[in-house]
N, C-alpha and C positions, 0 to 999 in steps of 0.2 A: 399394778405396780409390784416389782420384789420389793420383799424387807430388805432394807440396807444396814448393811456391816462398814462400821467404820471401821481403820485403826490409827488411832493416835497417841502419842507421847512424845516426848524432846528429843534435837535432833540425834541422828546414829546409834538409837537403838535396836536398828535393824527390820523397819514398818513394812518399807520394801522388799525387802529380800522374803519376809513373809505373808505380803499381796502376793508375791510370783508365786508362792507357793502353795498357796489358796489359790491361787487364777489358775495353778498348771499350764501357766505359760511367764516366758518373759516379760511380759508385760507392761513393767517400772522398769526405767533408769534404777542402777545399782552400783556403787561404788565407795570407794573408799573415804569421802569425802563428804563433811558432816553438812545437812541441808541439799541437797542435791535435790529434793521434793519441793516443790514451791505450788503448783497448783495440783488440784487434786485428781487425783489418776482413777478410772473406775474402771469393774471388770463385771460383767455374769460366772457366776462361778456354782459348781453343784454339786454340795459339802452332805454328805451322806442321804442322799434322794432327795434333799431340798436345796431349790435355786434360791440365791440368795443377788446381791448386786458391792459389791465388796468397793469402798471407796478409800483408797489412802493417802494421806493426807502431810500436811507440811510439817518440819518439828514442832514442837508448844513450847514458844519463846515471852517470856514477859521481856515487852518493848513498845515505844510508842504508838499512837496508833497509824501516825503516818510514817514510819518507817517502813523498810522491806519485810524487817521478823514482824511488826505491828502488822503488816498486810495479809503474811502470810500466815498467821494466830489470828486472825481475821475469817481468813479462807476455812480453817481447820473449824472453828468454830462453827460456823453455818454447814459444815458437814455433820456434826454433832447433832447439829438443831433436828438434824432430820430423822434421826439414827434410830434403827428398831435394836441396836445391840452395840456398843461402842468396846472394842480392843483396846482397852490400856496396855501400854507394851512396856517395859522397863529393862533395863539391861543386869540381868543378874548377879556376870562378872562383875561390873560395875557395884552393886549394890543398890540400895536405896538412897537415891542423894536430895538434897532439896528440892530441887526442881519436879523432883517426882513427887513428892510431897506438894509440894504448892497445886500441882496442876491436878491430881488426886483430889485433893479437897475443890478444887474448880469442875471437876468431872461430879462430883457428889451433888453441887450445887445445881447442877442442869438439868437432872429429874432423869436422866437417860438408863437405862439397863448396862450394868460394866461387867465387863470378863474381864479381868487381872491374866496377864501374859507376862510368866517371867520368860526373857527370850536370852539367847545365847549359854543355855544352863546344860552344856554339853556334860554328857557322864555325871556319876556318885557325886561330884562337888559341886558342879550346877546346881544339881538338884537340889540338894542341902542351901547353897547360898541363895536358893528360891524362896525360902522358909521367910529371910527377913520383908519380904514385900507383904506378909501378914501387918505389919503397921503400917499399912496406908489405908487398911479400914476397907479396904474392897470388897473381901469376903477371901475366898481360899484363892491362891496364885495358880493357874498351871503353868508349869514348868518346860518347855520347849525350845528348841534349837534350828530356828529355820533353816542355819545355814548347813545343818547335817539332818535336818529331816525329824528331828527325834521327836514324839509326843503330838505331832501333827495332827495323825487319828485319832485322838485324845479331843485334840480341840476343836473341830472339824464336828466328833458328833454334838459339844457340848454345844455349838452354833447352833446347829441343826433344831438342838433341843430346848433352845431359847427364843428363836426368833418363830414369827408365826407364819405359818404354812400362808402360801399366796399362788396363787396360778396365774403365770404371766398371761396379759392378752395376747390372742394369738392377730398376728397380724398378714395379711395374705400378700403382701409385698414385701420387697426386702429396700430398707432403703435406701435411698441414693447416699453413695460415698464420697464425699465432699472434702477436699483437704484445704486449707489455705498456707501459704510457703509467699518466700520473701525475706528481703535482706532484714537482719538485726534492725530494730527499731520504726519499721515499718507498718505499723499502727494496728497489725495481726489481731493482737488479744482484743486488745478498746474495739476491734470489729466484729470480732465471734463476743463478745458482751450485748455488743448494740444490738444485734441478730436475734440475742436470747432474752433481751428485757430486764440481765440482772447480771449483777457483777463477778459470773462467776471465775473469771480467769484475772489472776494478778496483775496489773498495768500499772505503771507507772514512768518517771521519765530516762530510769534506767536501762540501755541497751542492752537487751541479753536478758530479760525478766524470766522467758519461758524456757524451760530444758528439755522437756519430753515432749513426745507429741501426746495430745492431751484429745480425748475423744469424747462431745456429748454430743446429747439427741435433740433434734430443734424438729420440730412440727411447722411449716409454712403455712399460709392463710386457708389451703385447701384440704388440711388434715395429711399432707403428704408429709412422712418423717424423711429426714436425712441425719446422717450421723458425719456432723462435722468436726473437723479434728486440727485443732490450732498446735503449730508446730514451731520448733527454734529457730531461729535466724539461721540465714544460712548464708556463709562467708565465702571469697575464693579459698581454696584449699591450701593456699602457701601460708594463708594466717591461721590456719586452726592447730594450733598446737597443744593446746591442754587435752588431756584424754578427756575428763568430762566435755569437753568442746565435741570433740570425734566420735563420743557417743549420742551427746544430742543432733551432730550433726547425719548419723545413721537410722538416727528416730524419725527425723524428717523428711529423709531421704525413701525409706522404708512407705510411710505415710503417704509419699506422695505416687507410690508404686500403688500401692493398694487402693487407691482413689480412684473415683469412675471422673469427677469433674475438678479440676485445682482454679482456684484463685490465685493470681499469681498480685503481690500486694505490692503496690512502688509507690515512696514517699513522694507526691505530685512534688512536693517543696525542692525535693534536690532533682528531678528530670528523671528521666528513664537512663539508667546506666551501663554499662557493659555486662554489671553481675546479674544488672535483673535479665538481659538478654540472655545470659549461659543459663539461669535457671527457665528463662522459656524455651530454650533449645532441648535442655535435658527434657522438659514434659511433652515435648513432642515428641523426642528419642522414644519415651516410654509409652507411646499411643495415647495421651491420656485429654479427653477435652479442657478446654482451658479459657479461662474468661478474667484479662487484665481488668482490677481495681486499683484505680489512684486513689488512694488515701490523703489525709488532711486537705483536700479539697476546700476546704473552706478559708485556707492560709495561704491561698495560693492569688498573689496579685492580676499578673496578666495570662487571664485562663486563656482567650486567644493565642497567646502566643506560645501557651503549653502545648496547648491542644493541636495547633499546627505543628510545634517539633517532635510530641513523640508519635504524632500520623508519620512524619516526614522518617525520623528511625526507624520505626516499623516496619515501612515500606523498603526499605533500602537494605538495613541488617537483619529482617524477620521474614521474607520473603516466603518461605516453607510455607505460612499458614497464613493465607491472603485473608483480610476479612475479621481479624480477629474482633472479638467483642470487647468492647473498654467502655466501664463504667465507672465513671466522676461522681466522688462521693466523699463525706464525711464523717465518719462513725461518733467523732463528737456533738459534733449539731442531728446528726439525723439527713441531712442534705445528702439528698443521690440514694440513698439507702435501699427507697421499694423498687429501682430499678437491677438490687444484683442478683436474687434470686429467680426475677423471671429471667434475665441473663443465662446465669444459670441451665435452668431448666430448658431454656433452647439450645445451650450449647450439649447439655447431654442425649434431648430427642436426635439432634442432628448425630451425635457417634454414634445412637442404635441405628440407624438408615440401613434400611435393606431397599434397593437398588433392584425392579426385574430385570430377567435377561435379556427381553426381547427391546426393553427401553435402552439398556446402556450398549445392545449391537447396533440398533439404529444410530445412536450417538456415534459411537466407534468406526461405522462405516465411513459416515459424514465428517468426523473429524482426518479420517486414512485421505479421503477425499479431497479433503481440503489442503493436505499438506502430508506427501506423500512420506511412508517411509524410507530414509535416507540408506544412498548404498554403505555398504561395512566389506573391506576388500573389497571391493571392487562387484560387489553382488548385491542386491537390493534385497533389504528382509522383507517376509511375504510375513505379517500379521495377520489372524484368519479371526479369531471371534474373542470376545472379555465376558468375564464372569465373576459374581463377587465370590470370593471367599468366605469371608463372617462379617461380620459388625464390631462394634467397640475395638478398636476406629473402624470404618470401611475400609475390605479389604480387598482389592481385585485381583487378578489374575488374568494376562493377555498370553493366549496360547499364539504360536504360528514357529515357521522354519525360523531356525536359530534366532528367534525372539527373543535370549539371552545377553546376546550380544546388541542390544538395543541401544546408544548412546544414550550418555546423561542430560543431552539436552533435548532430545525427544522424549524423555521419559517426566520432565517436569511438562510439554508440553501437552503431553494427554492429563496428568495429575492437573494440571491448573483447566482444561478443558473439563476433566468430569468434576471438579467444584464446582463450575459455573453452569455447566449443565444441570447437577443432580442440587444446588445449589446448598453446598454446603460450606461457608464461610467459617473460618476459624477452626476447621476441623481437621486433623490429622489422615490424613490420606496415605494407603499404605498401596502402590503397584506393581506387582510380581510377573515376572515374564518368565514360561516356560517353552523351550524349545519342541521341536518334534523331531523323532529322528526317521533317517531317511533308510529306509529297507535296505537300498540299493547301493548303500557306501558301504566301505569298505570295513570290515569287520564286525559290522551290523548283525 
């Protein structure tokens, strides 16, 4: 295990914008808008030859405990619990205000190791108005400016030289990348919880809880890791108008590009909708395996009669990917649960499929056979042999004379043939036709 670097303080003094800077990438949501952090965002990051695992975390709000700030000073907390080095961050400009006081003396009381970060102490008066974060008892402030860079290498080695040297296990797989996506409210977090055994992502019965896509590491009963990554809601585009909205909604968007297998998450309670189809359309657009979870499952009256309407949408508006996997489940009770993993794990062996060539010519002949290539002008295309391309998704390629000009309805015929031949149900099929040219035409 790396030693973990928290950083925490109240909201907008800037935690984020100095994760991105320690991670050396974008990494957090970053904006002008105080709280924008709600569950906690982690990175690997490697701060003067020592890896560290960098966690930032929600503002530190006193509020109840079931409230949203009570939930997420909940969150921020049990990152602390764990913390070989915890970032108090405070805003310099700002000064010392209560709140950094109150939460100062609650950082004292946790037994944790604290680095005092004055942040935003841009130039000669930053630094001076750094001086007053000496009365919060931390020990000396360093003085820094995420957002202009300043003092960085300062902080960075003082990390280095506080937390203890760890050498990550090496692990001889990489693992599988996992996203889950799905309209606002659609039971996401309460299911990357149940998955993990522990309340690490905020839920509640608030729409719109999560803003960033949010990445941790889940180990399945086989010791196989995946790193799954709970993402925002995601809306038609005519309703996203707050900027913070267009940047979670690019966080997720992002996440689900980057994934090798998506959950796509649909409230069983309100049916399979239009939105949840445009977001199965886009994960097929982007090659990516995919395995429908009905959520609240256990709220749902007449399962028969769900369960025949969205086979019967499926079939009708999702046609692209015959077969799909749909697993009925309930992250609250645990109902349906040990079935989405192994879901999973079949839907991603099936997009490594490698295909020989001499199986899917025998295929190919037999299907030309069966139903011949149609004429195009008035001349029959001459298709000669297929071949895959790569994997993730399967990818073929039909060579023959002007194989280009293939109709669209011939081209879903061989795609729904080689699923069912090579028998890949719910998997994204990609088939590319290239022409041959002919010596003997005319400018050849």
């Amino acid at each position: 295990m790396l030693p973990t670097v928290v950083i925490a303080g109240r909201p907008n003094v800037g935690k984020s914008t100095l994760f991105n800077r320690l991670a050396g990438r974008r990494a957090a949501l970053v904006a002008d808008t105080p709280g924008v952090t709600r569950d906690r965002k982690e990175a690997e990051a490697m701060l003067r030859g020592r890896m560290v695992r960098l966690v930032d975390t929600a503002g530190l709000e006193e509020a109840p405990a079931g409230s949203l700030a009570g939930r997420m000073h909940a969150s921020a907390a049990a990152a602390v619990a764990e913390a070989a080095l915890v970032l108090f961050v405070i805003d310099a400009r700002a000064g010392v205000t209560p709140a950094d006081a109150h939460f100062a003396a609650w950082l004292r009381r946790q037994g944790r190791p604290v680095l005092l970060i004055a942040n935003k102490a841009e130039g000669r008066s930053g630094a001076t108005s750094a001086l007053d974060a000496y009365s919060l008892g931390l020990g000396d402030p360093l003085a820094v400016s995420a957002e202009h860079g300043e003092g960085l290498s300062q902080l960075m080695a003082e990390v280095a030289d506080r937390v203890p040297e760890m050498v990550a296990a090496e692990t001889t797989e990489r693992p599988l990348q996992l996203a889950i996506v799905g309209r606002p409210n659609a039971g996401k977090s309460t299911l990357v919880n149940r998955l993990l055994g522990t309340e690490r992502m905020i839920t509640g019965p608030e729409p719109g809880l999560t803003r960033d896509a949010v990445t941790v590491r889940l180990f399945d009963t086989d010791g196989t890791a995946i790193d799954l990554v709970d993402t925002a809601g995601l809306r038609r585009r005519a309703r996203i108008e707050e900027h913070l909205e267009k940047l979670s909604t690019g966080a997720a968007i992002q996440a689900l590009k980057m994934a090798e297998v998506v959950v796509l998450a649909v409230d069983a309670t309100e049916g399979l909708h239009e939105q949840d189809l445009t977001l199965g359309r886009l994960i097929e657009r982007e090659g990516r395996a995919m395995v429908l979870a009905l959520t609240k499952w256990d709220a749902v009256a007449e399962r028969g009669a769900l369960t025949r309407a969205v086979s019967d949408r499926l079939e009708t508006s999702f046609a692209q990917i015959k077969g799909l996997a749909v697993v009925k489940l309930s992250a609250l009770t645990g109902e349906g649960l040990d079935k989405l993993l192994p879901a999973v794990r079949q839907a991603h062996a099936l997009w490594n499929l490698r295909a020989g060539t001499a199986e899917l010519n025998r295929w190919f002949e037999d299907a030309l056979a069966r139903h011949a290539p149609p004429l195009v002008s008035g001349r029959r295309l001459k298709l000669r042999y297929i071949t895959q391309a790569k994997a993730r998704p399967p990818t073929f390629v039909v060579f023959g004379t002007r194989a280009e000009q293939t109709p669209e309805d011939y081209r879903r015929y061989l795609v729904n043939g080689l699923r069912e031949a090579l028998a890949l149900p719910g998997t994204p099929i990609r088939l590319e036709f290239r022409g041959t040219k002919n010596p003997f035409a005319e400018g050849a």
